[in-house]
C-alpha angles and dihedrals in degrees: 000000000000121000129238090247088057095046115359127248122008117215108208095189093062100025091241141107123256119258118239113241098253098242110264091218093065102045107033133198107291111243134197108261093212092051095051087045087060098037091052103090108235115236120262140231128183118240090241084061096047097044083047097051096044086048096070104040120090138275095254090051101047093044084058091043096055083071091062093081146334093262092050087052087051093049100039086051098039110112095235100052078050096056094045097047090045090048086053094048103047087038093059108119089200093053089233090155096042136106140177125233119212129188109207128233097245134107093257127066108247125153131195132181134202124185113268090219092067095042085063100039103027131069086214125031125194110251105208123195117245121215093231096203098210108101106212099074089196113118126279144206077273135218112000096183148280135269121179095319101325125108129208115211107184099216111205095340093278106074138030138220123210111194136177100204090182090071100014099235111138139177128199115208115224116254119294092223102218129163099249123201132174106279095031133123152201120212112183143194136200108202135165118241093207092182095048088031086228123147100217135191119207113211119190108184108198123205099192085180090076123076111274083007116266127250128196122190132202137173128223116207116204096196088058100029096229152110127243129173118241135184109312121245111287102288115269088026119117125185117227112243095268136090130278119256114238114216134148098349083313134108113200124198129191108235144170119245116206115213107168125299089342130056143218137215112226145153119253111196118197116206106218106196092039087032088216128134130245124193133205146165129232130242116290092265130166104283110171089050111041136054134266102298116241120210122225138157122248130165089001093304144095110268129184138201149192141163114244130219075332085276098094148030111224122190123184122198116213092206092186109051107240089006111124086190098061106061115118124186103245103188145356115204129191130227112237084218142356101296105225103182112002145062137209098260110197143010094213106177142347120221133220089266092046099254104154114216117215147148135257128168096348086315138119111226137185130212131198108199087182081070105011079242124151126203127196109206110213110231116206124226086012154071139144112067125206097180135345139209129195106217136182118228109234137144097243111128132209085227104055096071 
């Protein structure tokens, strides 16, 4: 017979030993898993963090989050949440939130975009296919420009199309309804209206077959949808065939100014919320030796640019808007050899570092001007460019206005 010391408690009356009481603090009380989830308090976050936090993720991200909950979709889409998210993207110094869109060489009209931040920092960027939704695929008069992610695309000289690729939202403006003749054209501009929050086109139509050229303006209003003629270009003034530039509530067109038998280069700025002309000269640059100047818009200021004795690519900064005074040259960069027949086109955008990216036969191209270096990014999936366009991914729509 065992003792109790051996195997606890004998009971006499059944013949067996007594079973220890399991201890209660190792095997505790069973509870119902669903009960103790609710009862645990979820964590919570205030509606200024949330709106902080979603403000500074991408476009792709934010356009999945807004299937998470009703309130999500109502932030995502409110027009404050919009506007902050777009100031943070078009203010990043590291183009994080930029892409570049690129038109192909080929017959048939056919974009792709890759993001600006890994053409700096990558040696292979992914090249991603873009649902152009026009459906003639033929080319067009191209790329007019870029305004906080939207693009402008001029179709047969007579309409034009906004899209915000990033969410793939367009609107197609109705004809412009200009008496066409062999030898005119149509320059247009894509600009911002911050005080009347309008996204606006410029269209100056140019008749070259009447005396001191001819130039008809009209404005395009996103917000009604519609056309209506404004003041013409200062008289004697001709824009050259290329887009206006948008800063600062401003588009600026290069344009030609007759003054008798002789002519002037000039800038011509259009004020889109006073609709009024300003007028400007460049800087005192080398004109019997270079080519016909080209506007752009780098670092948030007019920039221009021309190739000199075909030996040298040459970009100013005007670092104060409508100040002679304040243009700087920026950069001087060099041809590897003679170009025969083409030019840099660009610049598009400067980085951090100062690498400046371009193109060159069909080609995007980086220079360093710290090592007189050039780069050329290898593009997956892509090569041969036509035209080219630097945009910003936000969530702004060409309907909501």
């Amino acid at each position: 017979m065992l003792s109790s010391e051996e195997g606890g408690d004998y009971d006499h009356r059944r013949g067996t030993r007594k079973r220890e009481p399991k201890d209660q603090t190792l095997a505790p009380p069973r509870k119902n898993n669903a009960a103790a989830l609710v009862s645990v308090p979820l964590p919570f976050f205030p509606d200024e963090l949330v709106e902080e936090i979603l403000s500074r993720l991408s476009v792709r991200s934010l356009l999945q989050f807004r299937c998470v909950c009703k309130s999500w979709m109502s932030l995502i889409s409110d027009p404050y949440l919009v506007k902050k998210h777009l100031h943070l993207s078009t203010q990043s110094t590291n183009f994080t939130h930029h892409r570049i869109i690129l038109s192909t060489t080929t017959a048939e009209f056919h974009l792709k975009s890759c993001s600006v931040s890994s053409l700096f920092n990558n040696p292979s960027t992914i090249c991603e296919d873009l649902n152009y939704p026009v459906k003639n695929k033929f080319r067009h008069d191209g790329i007019v420009g870029s305004c906080n992610g939207l693009l402008c695309f001029a179709i047969k000289g007579d309409c034009v199309l906004l899209w915000n690729p990033s969410i793939r939202v367009s609107k197609k403006s109705p004809p412009l309804g200009n008496n066409w003749r062999p030898g005119c054209y149509t320059d247009f501009g894509l600009g911002y209206d911050e005080k009347s929050d309008d996204y606006k086109v410029v269209a100056v139509f140019c008749d070259p077959n009447v005396f001191l050229s001819e130039t008809k303006v009209k404005v395009y209003s996103m917000a009604t949808n519609s056309w209506r003629k404004i003041q013409d270009f200062p008289h004697g003034v001709t824009p050259y065939q290329s887009s206006g530039k948008f800063l600062s509530g401003t588009l600026n067109w290069a344009a030609n100014y007759s003054v008798g038998s002789s002519s002037l280069w000039i800038i011509v700025s259009f004020d889109l919320h006073k609709e009024t002309y300003q007028e400007f000269l460049p800087p005192d640059y080398e004109k019997e030796d270079c080519s016909t100047p080209t506007l752009g818009v780098l670092m948030g200021c007019l920039c221009m640019n021309y190739d000199y004795k075909r030996t040298h690519f040459v970009v100013w900064l005007m670092k104060e808007y409508g100040v002679r005074e304040s243009w700087v040259k920026l950069v001087t960069i060099p041809y590897l050899s003679n170009p025969e027949d083409f030019s840099y086109s660009g610049p598009y955008c400067i980085s951090e570092n100062g690498q400046v990216l371009l193109m060159f036969e069909f080609d995007l191209i980086l220079y360093d001007p710290r090592d007189h270096s050039f780069k050329y990014p290898k593009i997956q999936s892509g090569k041969g460019w036509f035209d080219a366009e630097v945009y910003a991914e936000t969530l702004v729509s060409p309907r909501k206005h």
